[in-house]
N, C-alpha and C positions, 0 to 999 in steps of 0.2 A: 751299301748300308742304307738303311731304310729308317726314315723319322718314324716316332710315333704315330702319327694321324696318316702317314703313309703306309703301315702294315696294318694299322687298323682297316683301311680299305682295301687292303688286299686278305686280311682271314675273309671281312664278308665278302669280297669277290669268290672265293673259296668256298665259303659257307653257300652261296648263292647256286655255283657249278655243280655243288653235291647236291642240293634239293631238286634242281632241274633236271641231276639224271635219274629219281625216285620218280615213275612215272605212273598215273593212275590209267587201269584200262576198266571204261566201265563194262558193265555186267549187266544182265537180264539175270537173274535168280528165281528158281522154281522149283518146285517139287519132280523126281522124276518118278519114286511111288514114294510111300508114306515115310519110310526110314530115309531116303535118299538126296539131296538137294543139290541141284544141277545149276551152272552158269555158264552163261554162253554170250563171249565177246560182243558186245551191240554194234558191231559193222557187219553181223552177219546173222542178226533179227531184223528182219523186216518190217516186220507188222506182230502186235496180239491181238488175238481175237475171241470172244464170248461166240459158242455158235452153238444151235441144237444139233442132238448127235442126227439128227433126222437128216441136215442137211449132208451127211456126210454120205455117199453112194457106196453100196459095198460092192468089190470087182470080185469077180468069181477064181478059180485056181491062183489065188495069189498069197504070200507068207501068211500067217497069222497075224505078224506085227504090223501089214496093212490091214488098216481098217476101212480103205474104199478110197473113192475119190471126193475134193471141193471145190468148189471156187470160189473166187475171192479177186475181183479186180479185171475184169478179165481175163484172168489166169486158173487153168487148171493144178492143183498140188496133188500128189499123194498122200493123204494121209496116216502117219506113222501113231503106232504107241510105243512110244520111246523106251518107254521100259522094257516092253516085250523086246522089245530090242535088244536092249543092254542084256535082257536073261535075268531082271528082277522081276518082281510083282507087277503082273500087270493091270491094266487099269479095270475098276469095276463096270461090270458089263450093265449095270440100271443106271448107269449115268445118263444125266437128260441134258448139260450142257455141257460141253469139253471146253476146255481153255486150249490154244490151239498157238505156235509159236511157227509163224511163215518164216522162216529162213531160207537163204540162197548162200550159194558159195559159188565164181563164176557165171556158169548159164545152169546148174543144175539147182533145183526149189524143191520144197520139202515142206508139209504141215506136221510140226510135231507136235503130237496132244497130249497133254502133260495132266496131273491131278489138278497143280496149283501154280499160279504166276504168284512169286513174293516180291515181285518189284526191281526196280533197276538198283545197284549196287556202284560204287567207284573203289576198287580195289589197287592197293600200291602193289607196283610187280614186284618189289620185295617181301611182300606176304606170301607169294606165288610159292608153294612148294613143289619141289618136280621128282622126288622118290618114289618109286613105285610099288615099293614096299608094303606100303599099309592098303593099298587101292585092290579092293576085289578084281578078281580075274577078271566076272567077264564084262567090267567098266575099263578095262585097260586099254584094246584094242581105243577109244576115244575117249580117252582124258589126256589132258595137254599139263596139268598141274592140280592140285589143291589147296585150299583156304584153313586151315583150322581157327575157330574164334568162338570164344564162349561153348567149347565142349562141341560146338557143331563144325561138321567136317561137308566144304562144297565142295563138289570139283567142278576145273574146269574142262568142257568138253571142246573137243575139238571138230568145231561144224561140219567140216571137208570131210574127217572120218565115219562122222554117220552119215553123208549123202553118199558116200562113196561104198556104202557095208555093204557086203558079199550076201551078206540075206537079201539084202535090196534085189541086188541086181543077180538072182541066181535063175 
């Protein structure tokens, strides 16, 4: 049996244990095209970047969703249009600066150039939704979960499955 001011400290010990396991995973949040809004875990964004499309090289017999090569650090990337990717809208071809998101996953890097950076986000992983019911086809293949909030729907992608997509590497 337990005094009063002793269960009092043990609900907040309680109350303390459930907030500590609601854990927030921040987010990079973006445009993937104009309907679409993408987040992507920040242990596996590198760097953003503002670049002219000039600097971007274009490689010859390669997907459509490459758009050439950059670099950036002493590093070469591939650069991707993520959407083209996914099999949405892709991005508009008179674009003069790309917003461009260097991601890694292990040793394999990746420039993915997106319409819009909206910023970093701190999401509870109990907002996390993982049905994949309402998620378009062909975002399935890399989505990890999504967000619904104020009528707008994120997903989350899942890094490793676009460095790893079979268009990449056909």
């Amino acid at each position: 049996m337990y005094t009063f001011s002793e269960s009092a400290n043990r609900i907040q010990d309680v109350k303390t244990d459930v907030e500590q396991d609601v854990k927030l995973d921040t987010c990079l949040k973006f445009e993937i095209d104009p309907q679409t809004i993408g987040l992507l875990e920040s242990e596996f964004a590198q760097e953003v970047l503002t670049i002219k499309s000039t600097h971007i090289m274009p490689v010859p017999n390669k997907p459509s969703c490459i758009l050439g090569i950059l670099s950036s650090r002493r590093r070469v990337y591939w650069a991707i249009d993520l959407a083209m990717l996914m099999g949405l809208q892709p991005l508009d071809q008179n674009i003069r600066l790309y917003e461009v998101i260097l991601t890694t996953v292990q040793e394999l890097a990746l420039a993915l150039v997106v319409p819009r950076i909206l910023g970093v986000v701190h999401i509870p992983n109990d907002r996390i939704e993982n049905d994949n019911f309402s998620t378009p086809a062909t975002l399935k293949p890399y989505v990890k979960g999504y967000v619904n909030e104020k009528k707008e729907t994120s997903y989350l992608l899942r890094a490793e499955n676009i460095l790893m997509s079979t268009i990449l590497h056909s």
